[in-house]
C-alpha positions as CSV (number, residue, x, y, z in Angstrom):
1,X,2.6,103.2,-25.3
2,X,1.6,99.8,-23.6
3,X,-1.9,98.6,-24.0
4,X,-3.0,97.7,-20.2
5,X,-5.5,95.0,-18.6
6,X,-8.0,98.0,-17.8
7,X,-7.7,101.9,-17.8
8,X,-10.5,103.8,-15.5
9,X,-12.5,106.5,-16.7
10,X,-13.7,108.6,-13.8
11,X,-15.5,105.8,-12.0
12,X,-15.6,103.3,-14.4
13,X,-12.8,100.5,-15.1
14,X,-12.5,99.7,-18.5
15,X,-11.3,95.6,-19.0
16,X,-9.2,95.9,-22.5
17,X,-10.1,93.0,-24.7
18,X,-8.3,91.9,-28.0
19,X,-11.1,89.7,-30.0
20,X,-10.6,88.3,-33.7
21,X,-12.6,89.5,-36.2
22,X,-14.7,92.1,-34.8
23,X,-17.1,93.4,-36.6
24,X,-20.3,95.2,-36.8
25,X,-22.5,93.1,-38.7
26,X,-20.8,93.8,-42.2
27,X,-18.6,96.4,-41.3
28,X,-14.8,95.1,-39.9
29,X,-13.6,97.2,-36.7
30,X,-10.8,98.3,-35.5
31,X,-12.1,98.4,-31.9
32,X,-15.7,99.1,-30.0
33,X,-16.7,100.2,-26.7
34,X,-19.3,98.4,-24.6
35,X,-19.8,101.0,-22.0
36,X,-22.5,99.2,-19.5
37,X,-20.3,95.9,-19.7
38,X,-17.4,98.3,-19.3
39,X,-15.3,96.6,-22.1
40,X,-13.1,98.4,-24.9
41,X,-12.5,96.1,-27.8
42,X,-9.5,95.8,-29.9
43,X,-9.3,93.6,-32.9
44,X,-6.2,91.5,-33.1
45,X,-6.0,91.7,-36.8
46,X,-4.6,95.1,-36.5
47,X,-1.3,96.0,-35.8
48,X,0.3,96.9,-32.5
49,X,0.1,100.3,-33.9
50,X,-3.2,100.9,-35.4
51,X,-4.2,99.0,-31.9
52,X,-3.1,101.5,-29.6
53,X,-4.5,104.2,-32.0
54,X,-7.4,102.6,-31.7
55,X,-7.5,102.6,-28.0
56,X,-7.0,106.5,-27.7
57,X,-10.0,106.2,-30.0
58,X,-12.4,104.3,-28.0
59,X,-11.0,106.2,-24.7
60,X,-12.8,109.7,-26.2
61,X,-16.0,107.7,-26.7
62,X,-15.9,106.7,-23.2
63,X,-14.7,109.7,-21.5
64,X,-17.4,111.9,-24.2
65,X,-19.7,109.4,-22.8
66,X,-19.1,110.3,-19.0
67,X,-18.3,113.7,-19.1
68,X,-21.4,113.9,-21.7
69,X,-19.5,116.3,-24.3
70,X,-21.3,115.5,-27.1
71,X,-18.4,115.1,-29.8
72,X,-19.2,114.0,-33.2
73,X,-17.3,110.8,-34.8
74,X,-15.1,113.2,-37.2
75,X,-14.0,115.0,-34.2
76,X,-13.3,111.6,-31.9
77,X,-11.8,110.8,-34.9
78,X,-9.7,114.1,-35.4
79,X,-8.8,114.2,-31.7
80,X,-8.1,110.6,-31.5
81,X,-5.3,110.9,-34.1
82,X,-4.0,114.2,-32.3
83,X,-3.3,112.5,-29.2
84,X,-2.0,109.6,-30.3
85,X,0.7,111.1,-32.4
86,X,1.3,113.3,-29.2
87,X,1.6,110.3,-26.6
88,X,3.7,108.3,-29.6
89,X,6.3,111.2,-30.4
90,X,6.7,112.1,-26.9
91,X,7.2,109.2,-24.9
92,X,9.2,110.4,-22.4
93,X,6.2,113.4,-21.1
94,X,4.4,110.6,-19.6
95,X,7.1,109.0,-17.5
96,X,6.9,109.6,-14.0
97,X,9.6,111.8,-12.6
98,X,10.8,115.2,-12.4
99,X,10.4,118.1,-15.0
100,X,14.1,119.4,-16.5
């Protein structure tokens, strides 16, 4: 999975950011999502793993946010995990191309 520039959500475009030390007050982050400056942040002390993890994270938040679901942090969290195992084990299901 490659971390792009910017990834659109229905009608917003997303600019991906990698920042050092981001944090929340006391609390380190692995990434936020600023959703009226239209920013996802990933911190750069993470790996490249846990950063694209991260960004499958932060995209729920921001397509929960548009399609106003309502989902509760466990089940981002839950669902973020799920997907990004999916996406990393199966690589070749997103390619562009023809079905076997």
């Amino acid at each position: 999975m490659i971390i792009p520039e910017k990834v659109n959500i229905l009608y917003k475009t997303y600019t991906i950011d990698f920042v050092d030390n981001l944090h929340d007050g006391a609390i380190d982050l692995y990434g936020h999502i600023q959703y009226v400056d239209e920013k996802i942040l990933l911190n750069t002390g993470s790996s490249e793993e846990q950063q694209r993890a991260t960004l499958v994270h932060e995209l729920l938040y921001g397509m929960d946010d548009i399609f106003n679901i309502e989902l509760e942090e466990k089940q981002i969290e839950k669902l973020g995990s799920a997907l990004y195992m999916l996406i990393r084990d199966n690589p070749d299901m997103f390619k562009e191309g023809k079905a076997l």
